[in-house]
N, C-alpha and C positions, 0 to 999 in steps of 0.2 A: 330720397329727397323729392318732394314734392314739385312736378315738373312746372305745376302752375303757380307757383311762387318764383322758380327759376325767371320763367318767362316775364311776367310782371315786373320781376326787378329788372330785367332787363331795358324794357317799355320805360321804367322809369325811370334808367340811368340815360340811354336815347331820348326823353324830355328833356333830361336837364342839360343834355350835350347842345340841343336844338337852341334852347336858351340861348345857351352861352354863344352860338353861333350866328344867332341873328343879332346878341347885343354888338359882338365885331362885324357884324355885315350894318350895322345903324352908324357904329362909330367909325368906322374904318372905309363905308362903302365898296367899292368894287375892288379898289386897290388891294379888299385882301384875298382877292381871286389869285388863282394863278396861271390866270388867262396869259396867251403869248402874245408876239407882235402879230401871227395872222392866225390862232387857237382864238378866236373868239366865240367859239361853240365848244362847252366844256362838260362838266360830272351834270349839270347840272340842266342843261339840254337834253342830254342823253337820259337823264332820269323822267324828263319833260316826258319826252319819245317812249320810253320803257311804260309809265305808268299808263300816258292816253292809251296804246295800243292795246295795255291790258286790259282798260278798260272796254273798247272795244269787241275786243276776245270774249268777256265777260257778256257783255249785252247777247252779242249772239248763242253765246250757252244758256242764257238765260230765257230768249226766245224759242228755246228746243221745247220749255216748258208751256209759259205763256202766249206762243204764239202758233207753236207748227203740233201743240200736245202731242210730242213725242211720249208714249206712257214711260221710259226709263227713268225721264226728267220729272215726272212728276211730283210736285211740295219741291221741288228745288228751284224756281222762278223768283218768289220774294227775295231769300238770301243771296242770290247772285246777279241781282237787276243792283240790291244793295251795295256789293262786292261792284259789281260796276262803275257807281257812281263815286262813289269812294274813293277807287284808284284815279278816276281822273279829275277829283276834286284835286288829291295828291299830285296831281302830272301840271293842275294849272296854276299851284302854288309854284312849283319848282319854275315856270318859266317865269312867272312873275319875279318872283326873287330873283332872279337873273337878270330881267330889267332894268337900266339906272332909275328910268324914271317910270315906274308900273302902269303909272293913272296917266300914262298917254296912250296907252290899249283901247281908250275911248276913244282915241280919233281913227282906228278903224273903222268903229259905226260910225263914228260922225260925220267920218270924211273917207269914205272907204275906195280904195285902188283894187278893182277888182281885175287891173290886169297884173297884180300879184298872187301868185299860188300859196303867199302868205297870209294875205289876208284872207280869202278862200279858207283856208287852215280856220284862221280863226272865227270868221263866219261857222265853219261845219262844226268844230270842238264847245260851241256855245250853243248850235242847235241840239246838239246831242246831248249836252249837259241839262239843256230845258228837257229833253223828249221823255232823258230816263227820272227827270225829278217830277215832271207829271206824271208819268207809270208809276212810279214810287209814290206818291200822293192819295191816287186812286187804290191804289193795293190797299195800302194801309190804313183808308177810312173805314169806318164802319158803314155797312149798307146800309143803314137806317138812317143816315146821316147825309146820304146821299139822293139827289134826284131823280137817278136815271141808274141803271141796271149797271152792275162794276164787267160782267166782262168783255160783252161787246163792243166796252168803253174802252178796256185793255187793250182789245185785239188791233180795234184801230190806232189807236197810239201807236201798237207794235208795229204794226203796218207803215207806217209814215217814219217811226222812228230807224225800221232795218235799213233803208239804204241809206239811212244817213251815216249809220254807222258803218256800211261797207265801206263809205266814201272816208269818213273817219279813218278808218286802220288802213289805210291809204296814203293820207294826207300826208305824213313827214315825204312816205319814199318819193311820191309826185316834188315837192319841195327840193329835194335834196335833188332826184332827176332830173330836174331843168335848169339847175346850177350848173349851165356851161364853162364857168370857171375854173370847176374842179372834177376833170377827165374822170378819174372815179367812179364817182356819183353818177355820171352821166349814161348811165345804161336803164334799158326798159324792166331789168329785174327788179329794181329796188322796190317800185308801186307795187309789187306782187312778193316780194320779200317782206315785209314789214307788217303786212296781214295775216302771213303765214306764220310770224315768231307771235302776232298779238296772240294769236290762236292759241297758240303753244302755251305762251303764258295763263293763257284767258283759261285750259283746260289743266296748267299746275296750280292755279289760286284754287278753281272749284276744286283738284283734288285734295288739298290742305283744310278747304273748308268743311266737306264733306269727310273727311279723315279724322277730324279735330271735334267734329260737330255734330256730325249723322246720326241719326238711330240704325246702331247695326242690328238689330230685333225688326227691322223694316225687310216685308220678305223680297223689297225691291233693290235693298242696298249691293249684294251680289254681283246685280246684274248690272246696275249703274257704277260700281267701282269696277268693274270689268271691262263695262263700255268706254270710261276714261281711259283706262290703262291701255288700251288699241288705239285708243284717237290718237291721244301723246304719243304712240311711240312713232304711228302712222306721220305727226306732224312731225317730228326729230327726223325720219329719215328724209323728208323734201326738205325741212332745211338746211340738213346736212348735205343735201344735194345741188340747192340753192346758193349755198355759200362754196361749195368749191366750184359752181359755175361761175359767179364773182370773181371766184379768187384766177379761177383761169384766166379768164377775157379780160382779168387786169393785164396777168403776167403776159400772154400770147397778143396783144392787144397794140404791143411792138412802139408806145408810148411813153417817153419815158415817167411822166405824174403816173402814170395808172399799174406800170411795172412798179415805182417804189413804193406806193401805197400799200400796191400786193405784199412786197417785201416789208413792209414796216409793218403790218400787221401779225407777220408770221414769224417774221427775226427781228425785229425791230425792238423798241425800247421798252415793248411790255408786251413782248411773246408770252410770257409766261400767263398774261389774260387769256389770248386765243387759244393755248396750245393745252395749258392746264385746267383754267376757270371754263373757258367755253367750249373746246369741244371736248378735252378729256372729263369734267365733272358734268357739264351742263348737258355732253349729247350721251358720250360714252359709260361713265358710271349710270346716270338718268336710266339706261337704256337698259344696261344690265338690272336693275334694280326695278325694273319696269317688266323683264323679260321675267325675274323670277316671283312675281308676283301672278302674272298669270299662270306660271307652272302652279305655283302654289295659290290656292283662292282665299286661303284661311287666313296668308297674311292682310290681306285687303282688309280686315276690319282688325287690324293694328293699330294704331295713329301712327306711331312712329314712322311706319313704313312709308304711307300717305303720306304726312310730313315731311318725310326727308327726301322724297322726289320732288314734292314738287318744290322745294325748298331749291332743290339740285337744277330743277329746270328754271326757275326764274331765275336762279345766281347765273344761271347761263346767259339767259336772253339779257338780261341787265347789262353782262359786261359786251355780249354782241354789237350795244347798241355803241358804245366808246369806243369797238372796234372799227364801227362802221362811220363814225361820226368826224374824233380825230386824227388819223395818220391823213384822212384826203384833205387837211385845212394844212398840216405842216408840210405836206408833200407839196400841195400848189404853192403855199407861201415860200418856200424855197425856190422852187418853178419861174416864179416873178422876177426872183430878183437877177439882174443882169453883172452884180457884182458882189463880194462879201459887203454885209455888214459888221462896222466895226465902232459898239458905240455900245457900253453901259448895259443901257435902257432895253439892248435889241435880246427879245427870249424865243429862239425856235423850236420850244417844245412844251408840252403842257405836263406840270404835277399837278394833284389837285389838293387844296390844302388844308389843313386841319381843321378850320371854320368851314368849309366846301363840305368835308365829310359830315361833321356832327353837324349841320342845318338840315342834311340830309337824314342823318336817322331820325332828329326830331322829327320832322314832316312825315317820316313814316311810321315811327313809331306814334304818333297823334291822328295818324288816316285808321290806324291798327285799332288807336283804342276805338273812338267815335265808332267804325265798325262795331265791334262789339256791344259797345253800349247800344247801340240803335237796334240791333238783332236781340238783345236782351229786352231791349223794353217793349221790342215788339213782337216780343214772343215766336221768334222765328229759329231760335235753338231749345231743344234738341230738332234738326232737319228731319221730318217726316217724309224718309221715300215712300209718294204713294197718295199723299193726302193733297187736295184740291187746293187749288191758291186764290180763286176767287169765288170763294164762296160767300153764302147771306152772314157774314159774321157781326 
């Protein structure tokens, strides 16, 4: 059976899930959330959090090429500057739709509190969005068409756009870090957590793309799916190491919010994410399947095998972000209250609900296609390891 018929019908069945997801989020608005009395950060923050960071992750791989001409990266700058923007077009839908009312996100510019690390957030995620959609603009014009020389024009774009983007894959854990209300959160790892997983992601997307897309006839492909498979496995083990330093200093931390956060993430009501989805699939399978592709070299120009890691490591970092996001809002909201609540209305725990899930595949499976399509019409598949990206074209 033809894999790429599989795939498309799936893309197509995730549209029309999307559909039908936003017609109940139009008609139904928020009420068909399955936000709780203090879950008010749900599937869909967290997807917020997972995509910007990828995106993130993404820009800086994609600077290996365009900015620091790493020669491994080379002809891989266009399609993963692409892949950048992409994911976090997809991360600033997901918040949007999370909003009741979206089109009040102008009164940040309009009226901006910049003694919020939220606004900030959204200041940095909007300069980033401009910086890779000028890079992307300049890439894909024809020289001739242009005034002024494409790469010295790139470099600096790159230049002014990296730290925005450091500051980017940052922004949630800063956010989340100075939420004094919720002990958890409240540590110096998170800012340096959340760039470490963008990473992670940011080098599973280019192995999917490069796996799916590459010219393995490129006599650079070898060396460039070699150099990924060390970075990823390099990133898994720090934050395999990052997250039981979390998970310690919740438990040894002698508090009670940050002791049962620890515990509600590891025995709690969806162990089976942490314990299965993220570190048994996401670090451990990942890892193993990482480890034998470097023994073996021949499989690197598989797809499947590219495929199915990095497949392995995003399903990880995805649910990471749930882990990280709601046990510390049920934890504190329990925390608060000085007696039970006893009333209907009152939900201490979050599911997310079947409108939550399929607005989400649409949204991804539409960041999927547009990807494509744009890579196709810009002739940026099959990926030439090797070939120049700002050339007189």
């Amino acid at each position: 059976m033809n894999w790429k018929r599989i795939a498309l019908g799936i893309l197509i069945l995730s549209l029309a899930a999307g559909v039908w997801g936003f017609l109940m989020l139009l008609n139904n608005g928020q009420q068909m959330l399955g936000l709780g009395s203090f879950v008010v950060w749900g599937l869909w923050m967290a997807l917020y959090v997972f995509f910007a960071s990828t995106a993130a992750g993404m820009f800086f791989i994609a600077s290996l090429d365009l900015l620091f001409k790493v020669k491994t990266f080379t002809g891989t700058g266009k399609i993963f500057m692409l892949a950048s923007l992409t994911s976090l077009g997809a991360g600033l839908v997901h918040i949007l739709i999370n909003e009741g009312r979206p089109e009040r996100v102008m009164n940040v510019f309009l009226h901006p509190n910049f003694d919020s690390v939220l606004a900030w957030s959204v200041w940095i995620y909007t300069l980033i969005a401009l910086a890779t959609a000028a890079i992307l603009f300049v890439l894909f014009m024809p020289q001739k068409r242009l005034p002024f020389p494409k790469e010295p024009v790139v470099k600096w774009l790159m230049i002014l756009g990296f730290p925005v983007a450091v500051i980017a894959s940052g922004a949630v854990g800063f956010t989340l870090s100075t939420q004094s209300s919720h002990s958890f959160w409240s540590v110096g790892l998170f800012p340096v957590l959340f760039p470490i997983f963008g990473m992670s992601a940011g080098f599973a997307l280019s192995r999917i793309i490069v796996a799916l897309y590459g010219d393995k006839k490129s006599p650079g492909y070898p060396r460039l799916a070699r150099t990924m498979v060390i970075s990823t496995m390099i990133l898994l083990l720090a934050i395999t190491y990052i997250i039981g330093s979390v998970l310690f200093v919740g438990i040894y931390d002698a508090t009670p919010p940050t002791i049962e956060a620890a515990n509600y993430i590891m025995f709690g009501q969806y162990w089976y994410g942490f314990w299965i989805v993220q570190m048994g699939l996401g670090i451990v399978v990942a890892m193993a399947a990482l480890i034998t592709i470097l023994v073996k070299p021949g499989l690197s120009k598989k797809p499947a095998w590219g495929l199915s890691v990095g497949v392995l490591v995003l399903l990880g970092a995805a649910v990471a972000r749930l882990n990280f996001i709601i046990p510390a809002q049920v934890v504190a909201g329990a925390d608060f209250l000085s007696s039970p609540i006893i009333d209907s209305r009152y939900i201490d725990s979050y599911i997310p609900t079947l409108p939550e899930w399929a607005l989400s595949a649409g949204v991804t499976a539409a960041a999927i296609l547009v990807f494509y399509m744009v890579a196709r019409m810009m002739k940026l598949i099959p990926v030439r390891i090797g070939d120049e990206e700002t050339g007189n074209e």
